[in-house]
N, C-alpha and C positions, 0 to 999 in steps of 0.2 A: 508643376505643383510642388510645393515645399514638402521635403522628405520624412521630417519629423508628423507632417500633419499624416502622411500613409503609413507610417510607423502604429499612428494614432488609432487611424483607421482599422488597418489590420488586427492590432491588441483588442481593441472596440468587438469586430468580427469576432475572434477565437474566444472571447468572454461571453458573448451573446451563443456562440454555438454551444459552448463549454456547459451552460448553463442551460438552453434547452436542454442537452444530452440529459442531464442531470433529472430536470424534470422526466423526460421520458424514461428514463429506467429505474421510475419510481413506479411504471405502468408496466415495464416489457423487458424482455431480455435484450441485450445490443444486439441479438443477432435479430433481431426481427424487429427493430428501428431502421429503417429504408433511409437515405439519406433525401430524397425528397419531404419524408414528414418532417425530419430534425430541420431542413431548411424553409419549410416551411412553420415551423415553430418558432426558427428564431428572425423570418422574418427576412431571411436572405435569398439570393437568385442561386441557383444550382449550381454555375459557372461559379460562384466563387468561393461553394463549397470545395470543389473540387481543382478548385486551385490550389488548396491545400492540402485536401485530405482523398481519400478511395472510397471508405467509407465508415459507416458510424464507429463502425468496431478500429480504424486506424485510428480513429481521434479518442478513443476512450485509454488505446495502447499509448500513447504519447504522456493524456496526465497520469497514465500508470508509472509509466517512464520518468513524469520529470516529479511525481510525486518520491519514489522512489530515490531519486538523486537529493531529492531536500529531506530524507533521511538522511540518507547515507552523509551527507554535509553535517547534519546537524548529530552524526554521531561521531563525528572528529578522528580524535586521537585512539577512540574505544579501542578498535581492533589490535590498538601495540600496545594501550598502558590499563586498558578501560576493562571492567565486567560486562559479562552480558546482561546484568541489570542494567548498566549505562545506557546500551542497544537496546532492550526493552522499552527504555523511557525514553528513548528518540523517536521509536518507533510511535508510543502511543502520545506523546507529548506532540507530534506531527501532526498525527491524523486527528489529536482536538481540535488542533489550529487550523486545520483544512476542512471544519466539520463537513459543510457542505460534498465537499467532494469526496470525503470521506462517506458518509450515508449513501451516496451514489452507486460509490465502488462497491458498498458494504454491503448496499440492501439486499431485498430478496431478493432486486431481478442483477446484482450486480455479478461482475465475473468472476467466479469461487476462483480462478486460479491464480489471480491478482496477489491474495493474502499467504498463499502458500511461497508464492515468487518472492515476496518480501521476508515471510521469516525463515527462508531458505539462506538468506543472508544473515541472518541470526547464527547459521550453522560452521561459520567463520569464525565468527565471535566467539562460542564456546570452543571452538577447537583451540585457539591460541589462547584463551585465558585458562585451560585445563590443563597443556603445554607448559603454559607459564608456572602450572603448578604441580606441574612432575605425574598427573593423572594418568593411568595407563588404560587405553579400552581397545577394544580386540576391533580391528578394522569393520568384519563382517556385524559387530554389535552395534559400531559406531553410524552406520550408515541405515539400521532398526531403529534405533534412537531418533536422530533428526527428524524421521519421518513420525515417526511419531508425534514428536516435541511440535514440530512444526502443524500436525494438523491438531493440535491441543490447543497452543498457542494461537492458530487462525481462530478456530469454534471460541475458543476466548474473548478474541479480539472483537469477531463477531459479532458475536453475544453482548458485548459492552459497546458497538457502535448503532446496534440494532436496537436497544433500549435507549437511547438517546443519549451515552454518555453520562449518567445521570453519575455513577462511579466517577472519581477522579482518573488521570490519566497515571500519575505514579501507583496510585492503588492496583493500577489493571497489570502495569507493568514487573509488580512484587508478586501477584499470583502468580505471572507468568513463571519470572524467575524460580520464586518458590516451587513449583510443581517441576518445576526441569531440573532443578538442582535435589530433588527428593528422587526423580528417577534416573539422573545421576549417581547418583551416592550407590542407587541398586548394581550398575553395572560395572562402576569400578571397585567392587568391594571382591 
């Protein structure tokens, strides 16, 4: 069989599961989608679920993973030259363009620790653009802060992927900025 045409096939496969998954954790949490219902939702034999995957919860970690990577891509040079406003709006400029799989991750039954795994990478970002600008914060504050910042920023992101987006994605990304760089300002003063 011609290689491009099982190339085909397979992309076919993991878009069809991709996309059940999606419907179904608009119903349940991953952890209680069985990989017989998702293959039976999209339509597939079991064998050929797990010719890929373990289970629902491995296939949800993967577009976490490769959604994550097409931040991280699409926020370039941030981390040497860029603000964490730049990372902000990669972040949410992403996840408009992924709406679907975004509302998935997001929703009620999606996996809370998805959001915090990403703006934990935000916590890079301010570290060398605060560096960059001579900002002094006391180690044990520094690592108060993030968690913080980050589960603001998650409730945020949230909160504007739960409502449908209906905010723009650089609007969502200046709050973010804005509320981090106001508790900011508190800790290095």
């Amino acid at each position: 069989m011609d290689e491009k045409r099982i190339d085909k096939r397979i992309q076919n496969t993991n878009m069809t599961l991709r996309r059940s998954l999606f419907a179904l954790l608009r119903e349940k949490s991953v952890d209680k989608i069985t990989p017989t219902e998702l293959c039976r939702r999209a339509g597939i034999n079991r064998n050929t679920f797990y010719a890929h995957y373990n289970s629902a919860r491995e296939l949800l970690e993967t577009m976490e993973n490769e959604l994550i990577a097409q931040i991280v891509d699409a926020s370039g040079d941030t981390l040497l030259t860029g603000t964490s406003l730049d990372f902000f709006r990669s972040v949410c400029d992403t996840l408009a363009q992924r709406r679907e799989m975004s509302t998935a991750l997001l929703g009620e039954y999606g996996d809370e620790a998805f959001l915090e795994k990403l703006l934990r990478l935000g916590c890079g970002y301010f570290t060398a653009e605060w560096e960059r600008q001579g900002a002094k914060i006391d180690p044990r504050d520094a690592s108060l802060f993030f968690a913080y910042i980050s589960q603001g920023g998650a409730s945020l992101i949230r909160q504007w992927v739960r409502n449908g987006m209906k905010e723009k994605a650089d609007r969502t990304a200046e709050l973010i900025d804005r509320f981090s760089r106001a508790c900011m300002k508190e800790i290095t003063q």
